[in-house]
N, C-alpha and C positions, 0 to 999 in steps of 0.2 A: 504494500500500500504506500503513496507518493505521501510524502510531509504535507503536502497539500491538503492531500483526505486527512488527514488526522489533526487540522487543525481546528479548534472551537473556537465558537465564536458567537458571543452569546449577546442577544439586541435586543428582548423583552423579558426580561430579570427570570427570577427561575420560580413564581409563583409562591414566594416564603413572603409576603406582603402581612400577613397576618399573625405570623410567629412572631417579626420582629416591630411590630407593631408598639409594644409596651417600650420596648427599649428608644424605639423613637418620639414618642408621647416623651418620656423624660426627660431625655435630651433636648427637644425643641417644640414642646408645644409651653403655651403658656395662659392657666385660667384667665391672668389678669386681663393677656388681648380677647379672651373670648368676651370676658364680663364687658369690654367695652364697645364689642363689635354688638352684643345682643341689647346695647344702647343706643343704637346709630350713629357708633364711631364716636361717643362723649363720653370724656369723664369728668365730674366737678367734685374739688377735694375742697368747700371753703370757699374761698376768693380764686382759686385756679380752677383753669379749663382746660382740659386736655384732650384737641380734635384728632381724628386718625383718620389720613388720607382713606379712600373710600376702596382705593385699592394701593398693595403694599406687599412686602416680604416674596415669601416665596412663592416664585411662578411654578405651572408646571414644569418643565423642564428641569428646573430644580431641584424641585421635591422627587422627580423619577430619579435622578441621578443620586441624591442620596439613598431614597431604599435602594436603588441595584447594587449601592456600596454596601450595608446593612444585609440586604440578602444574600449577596457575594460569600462573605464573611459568617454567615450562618450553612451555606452551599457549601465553600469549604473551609470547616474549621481546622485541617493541619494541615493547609499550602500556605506558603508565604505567597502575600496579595503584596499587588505593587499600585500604584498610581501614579500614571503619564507627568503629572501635574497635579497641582492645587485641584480638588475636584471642583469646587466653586471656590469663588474670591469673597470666602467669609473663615476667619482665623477659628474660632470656635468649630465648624462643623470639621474645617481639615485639624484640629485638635483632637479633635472625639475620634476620627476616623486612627487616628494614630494610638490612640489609648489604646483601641480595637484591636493593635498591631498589624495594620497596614502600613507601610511603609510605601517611600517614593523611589520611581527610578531617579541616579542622578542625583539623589538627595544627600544631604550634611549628616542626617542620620545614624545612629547604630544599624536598624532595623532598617534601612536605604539599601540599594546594591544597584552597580552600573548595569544598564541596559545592555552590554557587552558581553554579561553575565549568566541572563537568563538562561533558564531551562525548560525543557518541556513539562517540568511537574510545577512551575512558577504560575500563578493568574495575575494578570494584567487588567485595570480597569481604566477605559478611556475615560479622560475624565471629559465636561460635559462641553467645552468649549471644543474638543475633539483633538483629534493630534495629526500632523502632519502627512502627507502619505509617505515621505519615503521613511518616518519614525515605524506606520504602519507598518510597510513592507517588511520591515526589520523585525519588528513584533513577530509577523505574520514568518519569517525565516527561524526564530528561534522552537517555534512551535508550540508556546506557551498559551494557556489559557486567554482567552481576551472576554471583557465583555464590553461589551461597548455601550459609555451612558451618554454619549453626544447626542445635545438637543436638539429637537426636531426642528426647530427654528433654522441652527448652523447649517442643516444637512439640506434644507431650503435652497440656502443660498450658495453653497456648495454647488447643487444642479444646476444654478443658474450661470455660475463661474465655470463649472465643465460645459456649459452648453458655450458660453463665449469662445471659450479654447478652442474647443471643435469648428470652431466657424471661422475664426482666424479674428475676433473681438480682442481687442486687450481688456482686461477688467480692470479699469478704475475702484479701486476699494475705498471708501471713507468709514478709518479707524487708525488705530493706533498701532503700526507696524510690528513692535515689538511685544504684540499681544497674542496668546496663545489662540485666540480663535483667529484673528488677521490672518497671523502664521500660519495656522490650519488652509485657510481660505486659499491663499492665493499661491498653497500648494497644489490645488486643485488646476491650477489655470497652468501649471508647468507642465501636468502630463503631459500636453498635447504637444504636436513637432510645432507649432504657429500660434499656440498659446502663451498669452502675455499678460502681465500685470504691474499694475502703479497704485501706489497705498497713497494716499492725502489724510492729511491729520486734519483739517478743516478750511474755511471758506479761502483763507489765503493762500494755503499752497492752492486748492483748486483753480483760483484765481489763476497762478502763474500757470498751471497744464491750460487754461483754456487761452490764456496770452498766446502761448506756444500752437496752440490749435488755430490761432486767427492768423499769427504773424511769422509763426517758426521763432525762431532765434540761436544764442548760441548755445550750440548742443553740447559742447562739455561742462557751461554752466549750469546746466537742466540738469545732467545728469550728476554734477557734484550736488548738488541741492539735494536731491533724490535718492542720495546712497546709500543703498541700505534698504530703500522703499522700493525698490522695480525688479525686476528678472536679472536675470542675468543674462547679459548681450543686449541691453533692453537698449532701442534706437527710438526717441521721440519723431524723428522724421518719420519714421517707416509705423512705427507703432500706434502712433497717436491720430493715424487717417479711418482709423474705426474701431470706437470705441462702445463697452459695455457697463455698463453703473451697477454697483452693488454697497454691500457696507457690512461691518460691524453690527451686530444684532444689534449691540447697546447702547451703540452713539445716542445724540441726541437727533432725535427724527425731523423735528422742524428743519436743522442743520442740511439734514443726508438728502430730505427734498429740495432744499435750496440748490445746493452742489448738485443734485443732479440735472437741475433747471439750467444753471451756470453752464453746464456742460451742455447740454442740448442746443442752447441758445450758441456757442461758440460753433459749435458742429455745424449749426444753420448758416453763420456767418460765413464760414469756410466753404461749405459745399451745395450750402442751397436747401430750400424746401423738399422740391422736387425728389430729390436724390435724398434726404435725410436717414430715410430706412435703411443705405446700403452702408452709412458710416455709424448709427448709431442705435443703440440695445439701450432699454429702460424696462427695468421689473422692480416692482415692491418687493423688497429684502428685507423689511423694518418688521421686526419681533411684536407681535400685536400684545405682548406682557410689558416690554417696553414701552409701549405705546401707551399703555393704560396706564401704569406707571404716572408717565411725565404727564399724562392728562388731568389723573386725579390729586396729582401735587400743586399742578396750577389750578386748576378747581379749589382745591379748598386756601392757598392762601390768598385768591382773589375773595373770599367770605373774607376775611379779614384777620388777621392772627397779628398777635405783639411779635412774635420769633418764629425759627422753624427748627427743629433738630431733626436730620437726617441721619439712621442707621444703616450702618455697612460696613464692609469690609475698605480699609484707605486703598485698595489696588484695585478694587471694583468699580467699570467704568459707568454700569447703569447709576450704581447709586451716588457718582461727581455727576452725572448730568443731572439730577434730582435735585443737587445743590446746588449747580446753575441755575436751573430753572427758579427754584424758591427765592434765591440769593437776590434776582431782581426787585423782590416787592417789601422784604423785611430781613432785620439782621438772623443768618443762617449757620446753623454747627453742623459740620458734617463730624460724629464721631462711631467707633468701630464698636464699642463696645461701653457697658454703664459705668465701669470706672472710671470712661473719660469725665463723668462729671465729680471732679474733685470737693467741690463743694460750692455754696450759694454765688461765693465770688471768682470762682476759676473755673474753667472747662476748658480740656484739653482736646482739641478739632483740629481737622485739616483746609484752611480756606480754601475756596475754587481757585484753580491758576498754580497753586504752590505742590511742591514734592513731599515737603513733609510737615505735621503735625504741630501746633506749638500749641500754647495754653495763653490762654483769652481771660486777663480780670474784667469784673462787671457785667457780665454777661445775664444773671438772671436779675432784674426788674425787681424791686420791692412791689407791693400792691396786685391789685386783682391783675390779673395776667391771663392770656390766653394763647397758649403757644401748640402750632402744629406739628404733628408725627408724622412720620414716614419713615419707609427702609426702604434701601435696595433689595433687589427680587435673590438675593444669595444671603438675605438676613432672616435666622428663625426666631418667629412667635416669641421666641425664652429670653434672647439677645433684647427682644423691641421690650417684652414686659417687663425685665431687668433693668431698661434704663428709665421707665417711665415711672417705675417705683423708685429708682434713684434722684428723679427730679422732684417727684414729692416728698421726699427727704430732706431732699436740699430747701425746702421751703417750709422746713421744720414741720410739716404738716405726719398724720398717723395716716395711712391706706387701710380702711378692710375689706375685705374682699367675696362677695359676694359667693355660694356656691352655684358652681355655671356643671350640666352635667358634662361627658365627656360625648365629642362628636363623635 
């Protein structure tokens, strides 16, 4: 039998949803979000209001990617399990998955081992932003268990980057290159002998590829600007005469529509109405969890709120766009976890724009106060009710807590 036949390869978890049920409830549910959800998203402690965006935390894709992690680990309890990467960009869930003894490939680790290592008696689990194909292929040569928890969303636009490929499209990508789903992405556009790709991080580099698309210019400058973001051999003359729009699940969508407008409208200038179809590909790539997301965070701070606190993971790009979006209308915290708030006068947050975290005096308000909630879609329930009991703390106030039964 070929290594081929004998390799597993596992994409709808193994039906252990229900054993490890209880272990997940502990881990990441939290009564206090339910008590506030079967309020209509209010809580009032006193003189504080505490709203929660209408939608928040974990999307599907999420949540499936952790049970497959959970059920993996109950499937087989004496293989060593690995994971590609961070399974989502939330510290707590890749904490717990560690406790479990899954370890990462590549990782700093005791319980890590290089991917050059693998064995056939090894599981591997993709994790949900997916991994690379030629990481696959290599996976796929050691013959080791795989399961694969790449969200449905990634694998979207995945088809839509191999259909560019196949056609001889570059894929214009809008996200952040050095990001494990990007990475993933615009592996996809390499298979092909004519497939091509360009990462933009936002409205200004798109600006200069649709300069380039109007006027040309000079190509070693495009391509020093770019380094790091294109294929490899990637020729803006040759490349950039038919182009394919996609993105990042988790940018910000207003954003990924605009760049794709920017680009269309360049394309027209260049080649005409007429002809438009033969130089340019437009598909909706935009994660409709994302979407809901950034909707229902502008939704409720247009209600009105004194502040915003954002939950998530600091390397998580949905939950920086959630703090963009709030950041416009009132002062906003993006923080990972409830110990960021140190107390009434300090909170330790990441602002929009910065790399890394500092701490913010004066941030909570004496007096009646009404400040909105939200997480990123890789923040659980436990994460959001931990730091919401930690701001009614900080405002000396007592929480009790209602009994809510279990969903």
């Amino acid at each position: 039998m070929s290594q081929l036949k004998e390799i597993q390869i596992f994409r709808k978890g193994f039906g252990l949803k229900e054993q490890v049920s209880d272990e997940l409830a502990q881990d990441y549910r939290s009564q206090l979000v339910e008590q506030i959800r079967s309020h209509d998203g209010v809580l009032r402690v006193r003189d504080l209001s505490l709203l929660l965006a209408k939608e928040f935390g974990f999307c599907y894709g999420v949540e499936r990617a952790v049970d497959y992690a959970y059920e993996t680990r109950k499937r087989f309890p004496d293989r060593s399990i690995y994971l590609t990467t961070e399974l989502i960009h939330n510290p707590r869930v890749n904490n717990c998955l560690r406790e479990m003894g899954i370890g990462f490939l590549n990782g700093p680790g005791k319980q890590d081992k290089p991917i050059e290592a693998l064995t056939s008696q090894d599981v591997v689990i993709i994790a949900a932003f997916g991994t690379r194909v030629e990481e696959m292929d290599l996976l796929k040569a050691k013959g080791c268990v795989l399961v694969d928890a790449t969200c449905g969303s990634v694998i979207q636009v995945w088809k839509r980057v191999e259909q560019y490929g196949r056609e001889g499209f570059t894929a214009i990508i809008h996200g952040n290159y050095k990001h494990e789903e990007t990475r993933a992405t615009s592996s996809r556009a390499s298979q092909f002998p004519n497939g091509r790709y360009l990462v933009v991080w936002d409205k200004i580099e798109a600006g200069k590829v649709c300069d380039y698309i109007r006027r040309g210019g000079d190509r070693e400058r495009f391509l020093q600007e770019f380094t790091g973001k294109c294929s490899p051999g990637f020729d803006p003359d040759r490349d950039l005469s038919r182009v394919g729009v996609a993105n990042q699940t988790t940018m910000l969508s207003s954003e990924s529509l605009e760049i794709a407008q920017m680009l269309q409208n360049a394309m027209t200038d260049r080649y005409g109405e007429q002809v438009l179809g033969e130089h340019f590909r437009n598909f909706d790539t935009i994660c409709s969890a994302t979407q809901d997301r950034q909707d229902a965070i502008l939704a409720l701070v247009k209600q009105g709120v004194d502040l915003v606190i954002v939950i998530g993971g600091f390397n998580s790009s949905n939950t920086t766009h959630l703090c963009e979006i709030a950041s416009q209308y009132c002062p906003t915290y993006h923080i990972d976890e409830a110990s960021c708030i140190i107390s009434a006068s300090a909170i330790r947050h990441k602002p929009v724009g910065q790399k890394e975290p500092i701490v913010t005096e004066g941030w909570l308000p004496a007096g009646p106060l009404t400040i909105g909630i939200t997480a990123g879609a890789s923040t659980p329930n436990k994460v959001i009710g931990d730091a919401i009991e930690r701001i009614i703390r900080a405002k000396g106030y007592v929480l009790e807590l209602e009994k809510v039964p279990s969903r």
